[in-house]
N, C-alpha and C positions, 0 to 999 in steps of 0.2 A: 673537719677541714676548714680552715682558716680561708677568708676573702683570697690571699695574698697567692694561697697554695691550688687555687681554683682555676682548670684554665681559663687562660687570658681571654681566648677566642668568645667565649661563655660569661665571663663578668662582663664582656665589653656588652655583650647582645642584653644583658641584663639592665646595664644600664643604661642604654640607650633605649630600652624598654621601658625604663622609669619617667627618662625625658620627655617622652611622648605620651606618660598620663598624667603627670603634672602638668604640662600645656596645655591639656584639653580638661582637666579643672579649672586650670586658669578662664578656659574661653567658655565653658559652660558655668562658670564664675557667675564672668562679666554679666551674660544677659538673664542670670538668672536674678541677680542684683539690681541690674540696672531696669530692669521690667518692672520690680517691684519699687523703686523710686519712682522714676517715669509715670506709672501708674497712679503713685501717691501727688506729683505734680502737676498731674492731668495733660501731660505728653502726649501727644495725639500718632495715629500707629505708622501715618506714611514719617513723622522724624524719628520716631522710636527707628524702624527699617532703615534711613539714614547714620545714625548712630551705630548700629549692630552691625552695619556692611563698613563703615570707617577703618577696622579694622584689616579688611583685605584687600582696601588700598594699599597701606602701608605693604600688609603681608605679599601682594604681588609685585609690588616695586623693589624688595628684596630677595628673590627667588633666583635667577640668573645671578646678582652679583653674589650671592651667597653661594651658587656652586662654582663661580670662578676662585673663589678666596679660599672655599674648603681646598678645590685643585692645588693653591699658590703654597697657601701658608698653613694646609694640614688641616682636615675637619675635624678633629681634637679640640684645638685651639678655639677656632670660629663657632665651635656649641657653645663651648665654655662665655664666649662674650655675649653670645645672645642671651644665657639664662640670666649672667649681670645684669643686661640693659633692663629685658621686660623686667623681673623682679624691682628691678630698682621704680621703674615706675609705678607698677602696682601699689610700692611702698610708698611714693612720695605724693603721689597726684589724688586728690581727694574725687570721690562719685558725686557730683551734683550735676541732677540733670535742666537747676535752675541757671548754668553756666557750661552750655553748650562746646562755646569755643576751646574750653580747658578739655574737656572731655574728648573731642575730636583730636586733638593735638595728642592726647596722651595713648587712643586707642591707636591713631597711625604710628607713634613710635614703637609702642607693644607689638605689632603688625608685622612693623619692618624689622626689630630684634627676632621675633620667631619664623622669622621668612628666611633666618640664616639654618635652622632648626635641621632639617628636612633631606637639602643638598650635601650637608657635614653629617649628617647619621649615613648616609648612602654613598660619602665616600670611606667613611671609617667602616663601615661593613665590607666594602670594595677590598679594602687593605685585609680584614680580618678573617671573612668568614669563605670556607671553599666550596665549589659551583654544588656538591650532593647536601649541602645543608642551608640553601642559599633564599629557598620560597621558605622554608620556616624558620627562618634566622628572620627575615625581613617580616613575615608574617606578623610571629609572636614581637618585633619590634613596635609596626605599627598597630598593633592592638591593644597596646599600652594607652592607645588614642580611645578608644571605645571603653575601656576598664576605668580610662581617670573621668570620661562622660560619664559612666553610670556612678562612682562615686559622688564627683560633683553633683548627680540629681540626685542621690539618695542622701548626703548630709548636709549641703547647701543652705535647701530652704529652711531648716531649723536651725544653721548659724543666723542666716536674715534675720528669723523669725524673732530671735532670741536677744541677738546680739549685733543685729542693724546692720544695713545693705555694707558701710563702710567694711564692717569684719570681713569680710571674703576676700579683700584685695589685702586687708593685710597676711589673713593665712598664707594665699595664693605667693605670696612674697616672700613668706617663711618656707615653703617647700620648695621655691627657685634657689634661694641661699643654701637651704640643707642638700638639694641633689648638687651643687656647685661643690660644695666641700667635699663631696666623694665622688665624685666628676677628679677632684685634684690630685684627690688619694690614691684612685684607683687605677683612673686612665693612664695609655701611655700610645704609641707609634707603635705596629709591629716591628722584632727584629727583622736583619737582613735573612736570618733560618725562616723564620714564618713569611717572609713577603715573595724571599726564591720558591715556597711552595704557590706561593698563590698567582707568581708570575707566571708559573708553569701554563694555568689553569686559565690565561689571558688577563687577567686582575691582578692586581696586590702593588709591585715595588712603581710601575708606572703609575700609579694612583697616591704615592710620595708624595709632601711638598717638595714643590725644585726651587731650588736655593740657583739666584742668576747665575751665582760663579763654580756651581756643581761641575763636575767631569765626570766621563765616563771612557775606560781603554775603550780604545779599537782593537781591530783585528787585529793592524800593522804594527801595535805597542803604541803607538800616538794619543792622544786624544781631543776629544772633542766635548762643546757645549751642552750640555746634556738642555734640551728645549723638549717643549710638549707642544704640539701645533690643533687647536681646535679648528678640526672643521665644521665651520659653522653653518658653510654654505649646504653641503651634505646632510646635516642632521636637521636641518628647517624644508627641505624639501624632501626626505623621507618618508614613505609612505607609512613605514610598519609608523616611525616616530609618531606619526599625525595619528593615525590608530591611538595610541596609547594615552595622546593630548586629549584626544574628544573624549575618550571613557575618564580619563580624569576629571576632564571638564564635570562630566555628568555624574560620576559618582560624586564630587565634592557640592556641585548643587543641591542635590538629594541629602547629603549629610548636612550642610550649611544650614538649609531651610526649615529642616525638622530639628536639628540643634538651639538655631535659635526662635523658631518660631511656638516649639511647641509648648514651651509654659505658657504661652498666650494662648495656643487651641486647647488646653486643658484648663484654663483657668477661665476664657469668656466662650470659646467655641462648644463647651461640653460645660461647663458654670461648675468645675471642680476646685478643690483647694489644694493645690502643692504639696502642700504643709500635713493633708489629710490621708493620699491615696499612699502615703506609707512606701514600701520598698518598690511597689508595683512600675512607678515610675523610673527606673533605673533600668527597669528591663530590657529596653530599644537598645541601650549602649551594652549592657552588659550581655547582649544575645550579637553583636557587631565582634565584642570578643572571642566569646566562643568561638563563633561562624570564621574569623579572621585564622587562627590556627589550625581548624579542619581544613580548611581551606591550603594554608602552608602545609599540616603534615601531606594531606590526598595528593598534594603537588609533584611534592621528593618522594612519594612513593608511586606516583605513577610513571615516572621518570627513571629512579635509580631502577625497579622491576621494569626495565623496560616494557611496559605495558600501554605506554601512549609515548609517541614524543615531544621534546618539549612545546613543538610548537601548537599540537591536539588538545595537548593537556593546558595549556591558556587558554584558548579559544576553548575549550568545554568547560572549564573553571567559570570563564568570564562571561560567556551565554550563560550558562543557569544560573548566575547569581542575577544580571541584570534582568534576566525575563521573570524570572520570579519575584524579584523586587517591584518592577512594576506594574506587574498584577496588586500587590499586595498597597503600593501607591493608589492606582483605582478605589479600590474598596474601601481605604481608609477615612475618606469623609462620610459613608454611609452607616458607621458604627457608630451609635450616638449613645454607647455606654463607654465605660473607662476600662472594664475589659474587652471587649471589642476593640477600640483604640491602641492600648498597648500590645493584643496581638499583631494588630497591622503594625502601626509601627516597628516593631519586634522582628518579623518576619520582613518588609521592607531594609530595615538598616543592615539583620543575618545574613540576609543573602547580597548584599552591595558586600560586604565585608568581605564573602566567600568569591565574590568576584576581582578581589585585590590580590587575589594567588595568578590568576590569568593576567591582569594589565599593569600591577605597580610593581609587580616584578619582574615585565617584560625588558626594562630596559637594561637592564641586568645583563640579559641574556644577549640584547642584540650590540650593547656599546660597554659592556664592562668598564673599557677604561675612560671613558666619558661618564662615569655610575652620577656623580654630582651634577655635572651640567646638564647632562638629559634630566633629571628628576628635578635641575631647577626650571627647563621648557616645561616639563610636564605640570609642576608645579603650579605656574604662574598661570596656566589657561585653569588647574584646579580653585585656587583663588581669583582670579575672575570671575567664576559661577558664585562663588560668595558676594562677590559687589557687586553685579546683577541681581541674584536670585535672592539675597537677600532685602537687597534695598525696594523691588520688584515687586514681591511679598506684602512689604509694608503699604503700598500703591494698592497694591489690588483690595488688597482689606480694608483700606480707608475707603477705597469705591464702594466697597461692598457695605460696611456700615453705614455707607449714605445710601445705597440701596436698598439693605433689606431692617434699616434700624439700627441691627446689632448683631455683634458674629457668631450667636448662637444657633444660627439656621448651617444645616449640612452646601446652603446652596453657595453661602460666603468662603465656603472653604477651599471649593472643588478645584476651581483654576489652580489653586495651591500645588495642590499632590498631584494634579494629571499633568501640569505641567514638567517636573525629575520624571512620573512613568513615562512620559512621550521618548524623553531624551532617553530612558534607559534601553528604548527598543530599539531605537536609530543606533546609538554606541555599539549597542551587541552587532549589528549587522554588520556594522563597520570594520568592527576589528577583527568579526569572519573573515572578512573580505580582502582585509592587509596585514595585518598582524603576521608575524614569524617568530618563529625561536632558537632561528641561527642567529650566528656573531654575522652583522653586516661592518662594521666598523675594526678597522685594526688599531 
């Protein structure tokens, strides 16, 4: 069967599955590159943490207008310019971390292209996919995110090694080009057959671009302005909404901090080599994938076998991923082997992944036809925990190396990890506590 003859609903979730692990090579690129310069130039760790959170500046000042534009002018469209822009600068802008200000400038516009990423995959899933396929459509999407992180750790540091920090941004720019070319090939808008299915189901033909001078009949044969009216006021005083912001919040802290902090805890926290512990170090992302689609399937099938409803089956998703994840944050500084480490970690990111069936899919369920602009609210409090928790990070371990010497002691680390386990117990109570999986929004 031929790309072309494949259904449409299925290539799309395909490739927006691909979007989403190129982006996260790209970002476990960067610090995996940029660590190893910085390091070489004796960058010291609170501007190292500086430089690594730059990026979700950008990335959170693009999140809301990126789910207004997917709304306006189609999330088709607005992926496609994002992979242009970041690509383009991966390609153009050179890694020197003796030239701070270039590198600031080029990680906020990286930032702010992939901040359009995110809002336009969850309105074009909106249009495409229907409500019994909807946690593993979105699932196995974002777990594209966790598969290009364990790629990026596992072939990365032997492009560095080999072929100099500069090579990864130019790869990272050659696979933004190449998924654009089949982005153009492939994609398309659902017909008005596929969107009249999906309106039925509350999504689909409302989640359209509207064109200002669209009509739509009336009843009486007339017609009228075809408008979409965000309530904004509504969706910012929500409670389930706020539910789903904190657990954003706190899952993307927890992925942030161990994304980019931990070639630093495995190269000076534990004094290992990158380059040396071989596949082992992919495992955290590549157990975030797994965990992300047991997570989707257990979802729709606790769901369509009516066996939980939708709203049980979030809140049980998203407790046991979050309590077990931060258990498994605790323990993580006290393993002062690389197996021990990679289990914690492993078992930490697994179960955050397995808790993205409960809350990244909640808005889904409660705002369908808002699917973009809620995921670009939710979005933006999850990139905020990136320009906190990472630049935050950087602080605490420069304290820490002035206190205990150097970050090989378990006791320079701790703050690190208990700080995502804290968040991840509060999160879970919270969105016991408001969290729903009816439609509040029409």
């Amino acid at each position: 069967m031929s790309l072309m003859n494949f259904p449409k609903r299925y290539l799309i979730v395909i490739l927006t599955f691909l979007s989403t692990c190129v982006c996260y090579i790209e970002r476990v690129g960067f610090s995996i590159a940029y660590t190893v310069a910085a390091d070489a130039a004796g960058v010291n760790q609170s501007s190292k943490g500086t430089i690594l959170s730059t990026f979700y500046i950008g990335y959170a000042c693009s999140q809301v207008p990126g789910g207004w534009a997917a709304q306006r002018i189609g999330g088709r469209k607005v992926l496609l310019l994002s992979f242009v822009l970041w690509s383009s600068t991966c390609f153009l802008v050179p890694l020197d971390p003796n030239r701070p200000f270039i590198l600031v400038v080029a990680r906020l516009l990286v930032g702010v292209s992939q901040g359009f990423i995110f809002p336009s995959i969850h309105t074009v899933l909106a249009q495409w996919v229907p409500p019994h396929e909807r946690s593993r459509s979105v699932s196995l999407t974002t777990s594209g995110m966790y598969l290009g992180a364990a790629m990026g750790m596992l072939l990365l540091p032997s492009l560095v090694k080999y072929k100099g920090p500069e090579s990864v941004f130019l790869a990272e720019a050659a696979l933004g080009i190449l998924w654009s070319l089949l982005w153009i090939r492939y994609a398309s808008d659902p017909p008005r057959s596929e969107n009249a299915k999906a309106s039925a189901a509350g999504f689909g033909e409302s989640m359209l671009p509207i064109k200002g001078n669209q009509k739509t009949k009336m009843e009486n044969g007339g017609s009228a302005a075809r408008t979409i009216i965000i309530p904004w006021k509504k969706i910012l005083i929500s409670l389930p909404i706020w539910a789903i912001v904190i657990n954003n919040f706190t899952f993307h802290y927890a992925l942030y901090v161990l994304m980019n902090w931990l070639p630093t805890y495995f190269e000076q926290g534990l004094q290992l080599s990158l380059q040396e512990m071989g596949s082992s170090k992919m495992m955290p992302y590549l157990n975030m994938f797994i965990f992300s689609n047991i997570g989707g399937v257990v979802a729709d099938h606790l769901i369509t076998k009516r066996i939980m409803s939708v709203t049980n089956t979030r809140k049980f998703l998203n407790t046991i991923g979050f309590l077990v994840s931060s258990l498994a944050l605790m323990a993580l500084p006290f393993f002062r082997t690389s197996g021990g480490a990679i289990f914690c970690s492993s078992v930490a990111l697994g179960f955050l992944a397995l808790g993205r069936a409960g809350f990244a899919v909640n808005h889904m369920d409660i705002a369908p036809r808002y699917a973009g602009i809620v995921m670009g609210v939710s979005n933006t409090a999850g990139t905020l925990a990136g320009i906190i928790g990472v630049d935050m990070t950087g602080q605490i371990l420069e304290a820490a190396k002035t206190t205990y010497s150097d970050l090989s002691s378990p006791e320079s680390w701790r703050a690190v990890f208990f700080i995502p386990a804290l968040l991840s117990i509060i999160s879970s109570f919270i969105f016991l506590a408001f969290s729903t999986g009816e439609r509040i929004f029409d």
